[in-house]
Backbone as CSV, one residue per row, in Angstrom:
resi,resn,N_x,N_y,N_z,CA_x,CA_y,CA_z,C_x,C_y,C_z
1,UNK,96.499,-247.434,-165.604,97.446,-248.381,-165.069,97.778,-247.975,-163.625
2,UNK,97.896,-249.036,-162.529,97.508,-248.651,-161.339,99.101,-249.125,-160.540
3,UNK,100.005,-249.856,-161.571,101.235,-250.500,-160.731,102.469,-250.104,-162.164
4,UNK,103.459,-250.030,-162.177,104.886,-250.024,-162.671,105.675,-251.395,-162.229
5,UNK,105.759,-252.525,-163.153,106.801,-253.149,-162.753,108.605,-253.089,-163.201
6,UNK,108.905,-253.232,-162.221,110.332,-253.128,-162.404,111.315,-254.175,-163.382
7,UNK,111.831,-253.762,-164.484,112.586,-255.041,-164.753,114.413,-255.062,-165.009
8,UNK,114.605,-255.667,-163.915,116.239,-255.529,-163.775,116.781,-256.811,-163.879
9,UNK,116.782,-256.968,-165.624,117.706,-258.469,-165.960,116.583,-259.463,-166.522
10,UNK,116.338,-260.311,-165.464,115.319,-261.192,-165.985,114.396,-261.330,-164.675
11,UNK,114.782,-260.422,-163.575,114.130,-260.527,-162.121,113.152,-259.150,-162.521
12,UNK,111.561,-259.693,-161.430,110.545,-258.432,-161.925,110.148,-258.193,-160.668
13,UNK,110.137,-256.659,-160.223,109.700,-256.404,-158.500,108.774,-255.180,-158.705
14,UNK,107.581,-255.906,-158.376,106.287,-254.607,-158.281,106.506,-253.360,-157.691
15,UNK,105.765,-252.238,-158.217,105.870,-251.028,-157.692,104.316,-250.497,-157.713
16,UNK,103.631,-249.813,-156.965,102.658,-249.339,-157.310,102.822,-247.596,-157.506
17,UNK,101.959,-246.821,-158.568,101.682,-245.650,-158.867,101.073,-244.893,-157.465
18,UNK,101.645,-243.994,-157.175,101.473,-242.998,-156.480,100.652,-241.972,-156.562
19,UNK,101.324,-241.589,-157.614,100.591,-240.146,-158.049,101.232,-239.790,-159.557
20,UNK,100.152,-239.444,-160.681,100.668,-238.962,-161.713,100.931,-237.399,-162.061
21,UNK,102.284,-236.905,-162.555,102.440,-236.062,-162.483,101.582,-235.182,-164.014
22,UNK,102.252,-235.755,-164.497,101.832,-235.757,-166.032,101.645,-236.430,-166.974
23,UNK,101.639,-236.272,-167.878,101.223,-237.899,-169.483,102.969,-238.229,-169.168
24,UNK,104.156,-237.830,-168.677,105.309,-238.445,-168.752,106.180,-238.251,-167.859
25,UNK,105.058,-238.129,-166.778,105.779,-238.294,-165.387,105.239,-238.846,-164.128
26,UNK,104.970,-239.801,-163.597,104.861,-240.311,-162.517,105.512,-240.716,-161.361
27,UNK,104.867,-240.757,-160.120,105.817,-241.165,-158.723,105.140,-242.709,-158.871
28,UNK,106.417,-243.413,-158.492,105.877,-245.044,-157.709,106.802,-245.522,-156.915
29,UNK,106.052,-246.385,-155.972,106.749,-246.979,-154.952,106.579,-248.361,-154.964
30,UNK,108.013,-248.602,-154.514,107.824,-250.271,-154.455,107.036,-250.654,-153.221
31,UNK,106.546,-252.587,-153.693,105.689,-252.871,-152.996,106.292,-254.041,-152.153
32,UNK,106.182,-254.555,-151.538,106.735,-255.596,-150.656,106.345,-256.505,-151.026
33,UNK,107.109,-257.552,-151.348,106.575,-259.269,-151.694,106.977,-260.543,-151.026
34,UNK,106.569,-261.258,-150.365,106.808,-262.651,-149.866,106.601,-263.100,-150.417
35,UNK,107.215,-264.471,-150.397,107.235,-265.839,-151.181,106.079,-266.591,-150.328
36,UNK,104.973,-267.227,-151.402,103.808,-267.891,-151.238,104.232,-269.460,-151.113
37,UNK,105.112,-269.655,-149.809,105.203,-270.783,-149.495,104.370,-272.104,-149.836
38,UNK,102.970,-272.191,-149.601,102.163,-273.060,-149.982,102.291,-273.788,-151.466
39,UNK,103.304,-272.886,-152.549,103.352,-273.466,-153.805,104.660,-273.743,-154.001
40,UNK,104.945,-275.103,-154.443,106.038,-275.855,-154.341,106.777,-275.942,-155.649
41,UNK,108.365,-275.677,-155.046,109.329,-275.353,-156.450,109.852,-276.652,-156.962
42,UNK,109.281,-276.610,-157.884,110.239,-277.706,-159.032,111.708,-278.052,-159.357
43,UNK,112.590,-279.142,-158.912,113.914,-279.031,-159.025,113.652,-279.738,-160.295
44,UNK,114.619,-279.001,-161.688,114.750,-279.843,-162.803,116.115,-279.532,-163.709
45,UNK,116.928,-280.602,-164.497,117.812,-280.279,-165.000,118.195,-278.953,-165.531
46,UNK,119.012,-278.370,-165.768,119.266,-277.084,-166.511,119.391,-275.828,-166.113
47,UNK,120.059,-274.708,-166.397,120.113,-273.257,-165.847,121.369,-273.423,-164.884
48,UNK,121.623,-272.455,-164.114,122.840,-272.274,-162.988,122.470,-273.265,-161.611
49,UNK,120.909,-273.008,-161.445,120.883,-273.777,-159.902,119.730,-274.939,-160.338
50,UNK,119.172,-275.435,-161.340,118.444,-276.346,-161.829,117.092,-275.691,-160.673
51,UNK,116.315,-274.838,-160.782,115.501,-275.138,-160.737,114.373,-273.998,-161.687
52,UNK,112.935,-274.679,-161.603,112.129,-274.291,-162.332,111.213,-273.337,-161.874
53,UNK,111.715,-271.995,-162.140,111.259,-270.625,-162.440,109.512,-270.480,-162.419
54,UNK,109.141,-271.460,-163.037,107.714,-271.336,-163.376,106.622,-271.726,-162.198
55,UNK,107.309,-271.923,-161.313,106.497,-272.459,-159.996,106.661,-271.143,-158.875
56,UNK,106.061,-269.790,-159.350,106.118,-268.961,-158.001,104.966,-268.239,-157.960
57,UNK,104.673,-268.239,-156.192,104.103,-267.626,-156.222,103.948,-266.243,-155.098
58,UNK,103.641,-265.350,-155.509,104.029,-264.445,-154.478,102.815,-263.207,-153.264
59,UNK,102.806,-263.335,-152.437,101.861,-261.906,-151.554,102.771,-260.903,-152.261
60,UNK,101.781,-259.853,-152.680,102.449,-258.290,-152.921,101.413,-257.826,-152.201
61,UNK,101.937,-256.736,-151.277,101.380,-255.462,-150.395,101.688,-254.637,-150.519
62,UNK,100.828,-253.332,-150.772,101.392,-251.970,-150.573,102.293,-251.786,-148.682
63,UNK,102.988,-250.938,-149.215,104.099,-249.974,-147.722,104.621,-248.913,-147.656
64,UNK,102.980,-248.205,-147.421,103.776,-246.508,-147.886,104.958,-246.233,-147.135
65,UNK,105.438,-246.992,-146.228,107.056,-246.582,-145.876,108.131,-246.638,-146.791
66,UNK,107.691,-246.958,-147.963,109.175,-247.095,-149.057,109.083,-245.628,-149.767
67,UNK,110.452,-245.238,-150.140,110.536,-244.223,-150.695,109.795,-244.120,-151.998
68,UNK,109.182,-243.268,-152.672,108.670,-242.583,-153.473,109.754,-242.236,-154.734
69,UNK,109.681,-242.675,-155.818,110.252,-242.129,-156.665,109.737,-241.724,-157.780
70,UNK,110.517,-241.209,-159.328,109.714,-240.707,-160.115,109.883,-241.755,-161.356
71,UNK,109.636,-241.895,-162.350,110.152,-241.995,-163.689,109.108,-241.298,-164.443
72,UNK,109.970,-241.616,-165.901,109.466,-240.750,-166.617,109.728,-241.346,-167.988
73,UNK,108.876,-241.055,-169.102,108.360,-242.131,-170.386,109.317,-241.018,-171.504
74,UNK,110.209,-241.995,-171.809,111.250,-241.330,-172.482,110.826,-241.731,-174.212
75,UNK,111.536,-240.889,-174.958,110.950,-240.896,-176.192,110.898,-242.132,-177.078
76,UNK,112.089,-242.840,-176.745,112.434,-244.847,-177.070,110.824,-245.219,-176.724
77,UNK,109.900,-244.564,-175.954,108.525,-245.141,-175.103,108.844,-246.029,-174.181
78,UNK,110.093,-246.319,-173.470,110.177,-246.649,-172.492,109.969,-245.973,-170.900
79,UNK,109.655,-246.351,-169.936,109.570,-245.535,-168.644,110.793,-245.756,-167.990
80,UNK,111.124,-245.391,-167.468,112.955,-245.203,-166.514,112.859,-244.669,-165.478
81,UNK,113.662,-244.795,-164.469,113.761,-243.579,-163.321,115.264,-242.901,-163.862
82,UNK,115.719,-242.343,-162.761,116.537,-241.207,-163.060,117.974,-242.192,-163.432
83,UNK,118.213,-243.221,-162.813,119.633,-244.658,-162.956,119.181,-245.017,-163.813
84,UNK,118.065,-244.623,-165.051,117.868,-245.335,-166.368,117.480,-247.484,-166.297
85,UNK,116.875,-247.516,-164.789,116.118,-248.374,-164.499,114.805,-248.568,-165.236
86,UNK,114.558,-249.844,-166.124,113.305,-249.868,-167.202,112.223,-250.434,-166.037
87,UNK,111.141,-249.709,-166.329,109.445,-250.147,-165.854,108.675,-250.145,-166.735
88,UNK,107.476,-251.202,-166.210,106.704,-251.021,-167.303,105.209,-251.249,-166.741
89,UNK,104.231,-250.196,-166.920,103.269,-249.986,-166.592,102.139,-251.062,-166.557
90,UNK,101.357,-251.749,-165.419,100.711,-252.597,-165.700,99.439,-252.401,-164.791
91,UNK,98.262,-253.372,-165.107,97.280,-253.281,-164.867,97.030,-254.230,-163.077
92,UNK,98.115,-254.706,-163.461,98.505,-255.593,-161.974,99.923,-255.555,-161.401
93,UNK,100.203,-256.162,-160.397,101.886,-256.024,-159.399,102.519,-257.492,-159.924
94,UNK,103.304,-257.316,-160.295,103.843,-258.827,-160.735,105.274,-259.046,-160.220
95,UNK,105.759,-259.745,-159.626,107.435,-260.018,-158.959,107.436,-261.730,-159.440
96,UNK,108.795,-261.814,-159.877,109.752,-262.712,-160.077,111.036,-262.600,-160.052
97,UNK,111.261,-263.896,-159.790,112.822,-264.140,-158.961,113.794,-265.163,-159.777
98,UNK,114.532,-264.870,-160.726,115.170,-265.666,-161.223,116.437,-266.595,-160.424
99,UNK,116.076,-267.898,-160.154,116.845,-268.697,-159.205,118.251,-269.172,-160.038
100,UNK,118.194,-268.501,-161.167,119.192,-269.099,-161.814,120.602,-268.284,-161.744
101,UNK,120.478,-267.217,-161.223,121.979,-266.607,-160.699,122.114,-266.376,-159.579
């Protein structure tokens, strides 16, 4: 697994793997994402700001200028950093933006 995504709530912000320390410790850094203007958001009834979630799309880039951090795969088998922030190891960078709060 080559990226850690972040999940805080129902919003998801890519990180890529750095360096592995051990089977239950790794560094990752977040990755930078713009909004893929060219794909157009859906306004539709429902949620806080009515619109539809399912229309995004995003550039993710690595920037080794972001800090480096660690987590680590706690016995629940979840991954965390040290603020008990959940990640979850993936084969790709994935970010979403929940427009609804």
């Amino acid at each position: 697994m080559n990226y850690a995504n972040h999940y805080g709530w129902s919003d998801v912000n890519p990180y890529e793997v750095v360096k592995k320390i051990s089977d239950r410790t790794i560094e990752v850094r977040e990755m930078d994402a713009e909004k893929d203007h060219s794909v157009e958001t859906t306004f539709v009834p429902g949620g806080f700001s009515a619109v539809s979630d399912n229309a995004q799309a995003w550039h993710i880039k690595s920037n080794p200028q972001n800090p480096v951090i660690r987590i680590r795969l706690h016995k629940s088998g979840q991954w965390k950093d040290k603020h008990g922030r959940q990640f979850g190891l993936s084969n790709k960078p994935h970010k979403f933006y929940d427009y609804n709060f």
